[in-house]
LOPA-574863 format. One record per atom (N, C-alpha, C, CB): z, y, x; residue in one letter. Coordinates in steps of 0.2 Angstrom, whole numbers, plus 2048, in hexadecimal, padded with zeros to 3 digits. Last residue first. Glycine has a CB too. Example, Ala and Ser with C-alpha at 12.3 -4.5 7.8 and 13.67 -1.06 7.14 Angstrom:
<rs>
8237F5840S/8247FB844S/827800840S/81D7FD846S/8277E4842A/8277EA83EA/8277F0842A/82D7EA839A/
</rs>
This chain:
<rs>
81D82A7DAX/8248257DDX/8228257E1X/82781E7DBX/81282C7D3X/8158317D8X/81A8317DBX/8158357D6X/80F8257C9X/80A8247D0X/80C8297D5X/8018267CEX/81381D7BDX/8168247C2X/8138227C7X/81E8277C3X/80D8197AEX/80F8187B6X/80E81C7BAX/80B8137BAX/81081479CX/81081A7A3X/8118177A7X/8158207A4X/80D80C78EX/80E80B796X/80C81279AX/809803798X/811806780X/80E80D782X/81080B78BX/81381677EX/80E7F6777X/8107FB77BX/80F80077FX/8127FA77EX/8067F276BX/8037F4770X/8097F7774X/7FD7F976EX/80D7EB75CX/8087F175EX/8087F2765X/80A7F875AX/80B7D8755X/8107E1758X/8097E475CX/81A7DF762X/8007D4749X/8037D4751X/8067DC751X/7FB7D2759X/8077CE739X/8027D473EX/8057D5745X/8027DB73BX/8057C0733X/80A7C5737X/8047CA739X/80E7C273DX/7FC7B9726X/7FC7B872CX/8017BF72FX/7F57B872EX/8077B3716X/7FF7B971AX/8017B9722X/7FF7C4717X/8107B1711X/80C7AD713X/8067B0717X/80A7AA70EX/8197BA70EX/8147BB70AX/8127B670BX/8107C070AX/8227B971AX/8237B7714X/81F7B870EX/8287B9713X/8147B7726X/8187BA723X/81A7B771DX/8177BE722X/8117AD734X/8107B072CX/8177B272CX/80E7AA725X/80D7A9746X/8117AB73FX/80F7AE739X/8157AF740X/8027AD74DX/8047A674BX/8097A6746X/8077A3752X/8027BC74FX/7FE7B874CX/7FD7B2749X/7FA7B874FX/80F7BC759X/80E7BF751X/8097BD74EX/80B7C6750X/8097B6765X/80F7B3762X/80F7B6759X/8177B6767X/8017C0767X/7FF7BA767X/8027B5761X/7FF7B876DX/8077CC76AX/8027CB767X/8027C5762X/7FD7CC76BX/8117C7774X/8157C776EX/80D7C7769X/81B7CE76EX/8067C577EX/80A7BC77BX/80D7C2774X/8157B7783X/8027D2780X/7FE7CC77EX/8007C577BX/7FB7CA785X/8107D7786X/80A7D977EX/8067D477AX/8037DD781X/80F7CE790X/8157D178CX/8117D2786X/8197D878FX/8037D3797X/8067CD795X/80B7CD790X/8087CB79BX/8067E179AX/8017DF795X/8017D7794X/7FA7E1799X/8147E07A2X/8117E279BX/80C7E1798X/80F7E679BX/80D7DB7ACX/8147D87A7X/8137DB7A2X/81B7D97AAX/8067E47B0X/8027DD7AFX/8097D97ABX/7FE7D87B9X/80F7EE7B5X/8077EF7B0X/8057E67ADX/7FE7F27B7X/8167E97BFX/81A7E87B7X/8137E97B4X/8227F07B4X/80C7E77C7X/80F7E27C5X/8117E17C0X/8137E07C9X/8087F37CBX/8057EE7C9X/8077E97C6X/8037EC7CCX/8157F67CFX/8147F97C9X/80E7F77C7X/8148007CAX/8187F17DCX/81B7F07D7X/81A7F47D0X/8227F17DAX/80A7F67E1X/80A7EF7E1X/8107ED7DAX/80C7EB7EAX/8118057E5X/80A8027E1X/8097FA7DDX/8048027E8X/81C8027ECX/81D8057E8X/8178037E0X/81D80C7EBX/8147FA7F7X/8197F87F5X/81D7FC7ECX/81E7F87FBX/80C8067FCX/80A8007FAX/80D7FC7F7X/8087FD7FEX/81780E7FFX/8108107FAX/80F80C7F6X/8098117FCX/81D80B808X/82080C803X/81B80C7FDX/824812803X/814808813X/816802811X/81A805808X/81C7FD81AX/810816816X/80B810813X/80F80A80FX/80780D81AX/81B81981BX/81981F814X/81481A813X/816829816X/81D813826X/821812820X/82081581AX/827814821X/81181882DX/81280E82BX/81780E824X/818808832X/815824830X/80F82182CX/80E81B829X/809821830X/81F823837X/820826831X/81A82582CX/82082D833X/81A81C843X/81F81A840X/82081C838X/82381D844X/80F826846X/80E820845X/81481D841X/80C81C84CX/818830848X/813833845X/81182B844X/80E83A84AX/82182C855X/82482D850X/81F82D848X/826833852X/81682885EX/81A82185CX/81E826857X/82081B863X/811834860X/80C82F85DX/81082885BX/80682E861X/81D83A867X/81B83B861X/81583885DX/81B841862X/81E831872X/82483286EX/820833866X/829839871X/811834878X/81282E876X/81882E871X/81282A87CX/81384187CX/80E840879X/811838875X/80784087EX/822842883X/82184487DX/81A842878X/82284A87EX/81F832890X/82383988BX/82083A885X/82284088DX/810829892X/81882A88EX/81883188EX/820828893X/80282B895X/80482688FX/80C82688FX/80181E88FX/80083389DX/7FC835897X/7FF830893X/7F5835896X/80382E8A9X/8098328A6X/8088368A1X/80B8378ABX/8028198A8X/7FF8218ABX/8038268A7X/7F58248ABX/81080F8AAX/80A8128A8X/8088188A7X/80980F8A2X/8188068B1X/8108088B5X/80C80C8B0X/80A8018B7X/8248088A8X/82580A8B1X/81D80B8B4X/82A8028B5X/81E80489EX/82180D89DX/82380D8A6X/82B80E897X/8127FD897X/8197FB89CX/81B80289DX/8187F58A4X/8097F288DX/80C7FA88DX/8127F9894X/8117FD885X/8047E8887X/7FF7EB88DX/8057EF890X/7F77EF88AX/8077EB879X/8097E487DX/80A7E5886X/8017DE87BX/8007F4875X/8087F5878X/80A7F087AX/80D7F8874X/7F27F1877X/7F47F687BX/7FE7F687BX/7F07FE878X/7F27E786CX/7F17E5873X/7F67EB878X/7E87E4874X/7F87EE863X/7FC7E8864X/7FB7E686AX/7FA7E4860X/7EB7F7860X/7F37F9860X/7F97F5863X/7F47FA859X/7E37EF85CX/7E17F1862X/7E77F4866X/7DC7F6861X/7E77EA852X/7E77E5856X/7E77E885DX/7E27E2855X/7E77F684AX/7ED7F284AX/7ED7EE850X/7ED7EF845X/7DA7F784AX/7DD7FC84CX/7E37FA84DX/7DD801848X/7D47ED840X/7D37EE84AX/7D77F284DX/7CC7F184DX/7D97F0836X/7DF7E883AX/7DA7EB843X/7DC7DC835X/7D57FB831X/7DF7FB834X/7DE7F5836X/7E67FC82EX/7C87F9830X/7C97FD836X/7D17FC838X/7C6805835X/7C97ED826X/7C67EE82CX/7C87F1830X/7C17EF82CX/7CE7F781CX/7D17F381EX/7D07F1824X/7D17EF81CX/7C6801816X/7CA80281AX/7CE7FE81EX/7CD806817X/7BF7FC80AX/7BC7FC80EX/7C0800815X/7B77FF80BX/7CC7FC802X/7C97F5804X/7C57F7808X/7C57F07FFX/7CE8087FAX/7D3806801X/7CF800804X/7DC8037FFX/7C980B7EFX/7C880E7F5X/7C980B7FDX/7CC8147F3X/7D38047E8X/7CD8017E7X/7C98057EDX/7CA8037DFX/7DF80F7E4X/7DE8087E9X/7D98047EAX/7E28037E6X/7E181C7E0X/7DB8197E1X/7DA8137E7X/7D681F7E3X/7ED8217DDX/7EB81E7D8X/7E381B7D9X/7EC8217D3X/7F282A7E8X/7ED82D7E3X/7E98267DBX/7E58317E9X/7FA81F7EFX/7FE8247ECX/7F98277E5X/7FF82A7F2X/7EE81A7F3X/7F08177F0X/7F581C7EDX/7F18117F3X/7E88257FCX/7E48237F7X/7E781F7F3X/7DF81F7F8X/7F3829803X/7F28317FFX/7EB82A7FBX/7EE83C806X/7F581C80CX/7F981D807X/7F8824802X/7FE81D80BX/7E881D812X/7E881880FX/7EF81A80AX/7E8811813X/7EB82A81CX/7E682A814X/7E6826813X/7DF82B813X/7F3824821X/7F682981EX/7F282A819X/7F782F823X/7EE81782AX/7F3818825X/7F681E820X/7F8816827X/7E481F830X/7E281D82CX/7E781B828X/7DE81A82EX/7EE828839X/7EA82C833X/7E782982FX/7E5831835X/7F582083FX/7F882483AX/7F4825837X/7FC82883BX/7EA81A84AX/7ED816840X/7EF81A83EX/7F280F83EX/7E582684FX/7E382284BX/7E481E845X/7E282084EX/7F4826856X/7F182B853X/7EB82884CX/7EF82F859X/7F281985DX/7F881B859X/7F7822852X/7FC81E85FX/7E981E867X/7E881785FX/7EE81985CX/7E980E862X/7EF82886EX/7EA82886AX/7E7822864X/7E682986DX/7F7820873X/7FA828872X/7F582A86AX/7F982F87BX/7F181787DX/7F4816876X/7F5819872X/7F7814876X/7E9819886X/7E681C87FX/7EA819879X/7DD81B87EX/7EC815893X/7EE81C893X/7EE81F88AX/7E6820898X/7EC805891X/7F580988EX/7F381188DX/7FD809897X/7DC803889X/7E080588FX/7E580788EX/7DF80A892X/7D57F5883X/7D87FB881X/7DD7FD887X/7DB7FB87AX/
</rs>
């Protein structure tokens, strides 16, 4: 990978991190696996070229403004991904605390009697919303 086309890989991952975050944002995480592949080559390739980068030899298509604004437009993309993802994952988390939660008190009710002697009736189901728009 050449320094001249970093301006352009750059470009590349934003857009694949920009639709990796409008699918998980849209609640369609399941989408995203077949996407992976192309962000770690694109990453890597990304790593090599700015490893590679030296701003005193490199041709006049890869600094100033072009490059400014694919390191801004890339920048902004990583963080609008990483919030997603992190937003996503922490609401997987309480989901599955919950339905655990549910499940033991279920459980726990059933093991008990009532002062009748009659088996308890398991608590009822907590109501669960997830804002998929955080």
């Amino acid at each position: 990978m050449s320094v001249a086309a970093l301006p352009e890989l750059m470009d590349q991952l934003a857009d694949l991190l920009a639709a990796e975050t409008r699918l998980v944002t849209a609640g369609r995480v399941g989408e995203i696996a077949p996407m992976q592949s192309e962000k770690l080559r694109l990453a890597r390739l990304y790593e090599q070229a700015f490893k590679a980068f030296d701003p005193n030899n490199a041709p006049a298509s890869a600094r100033g403004p072009v490059l400014a604004i694919a390191a801004a437009r890339l920048a902004h993309a990583a963080t609008e991904n990483e919030r997603a993802l992190r937003i996503g994952g922490a609401a997987t988390r309480r989901l599955i605390e919950m339905v655990v939660d549910s499940i033991k008190s279920q459980q726990s009710a059933v093991r008990g009697y009532g002062a009748t002697r009659a088996p308890s009736r398991p608590a009822p189901m907590r109501p669960v919303a997830v804002n998929r728009r955080a």
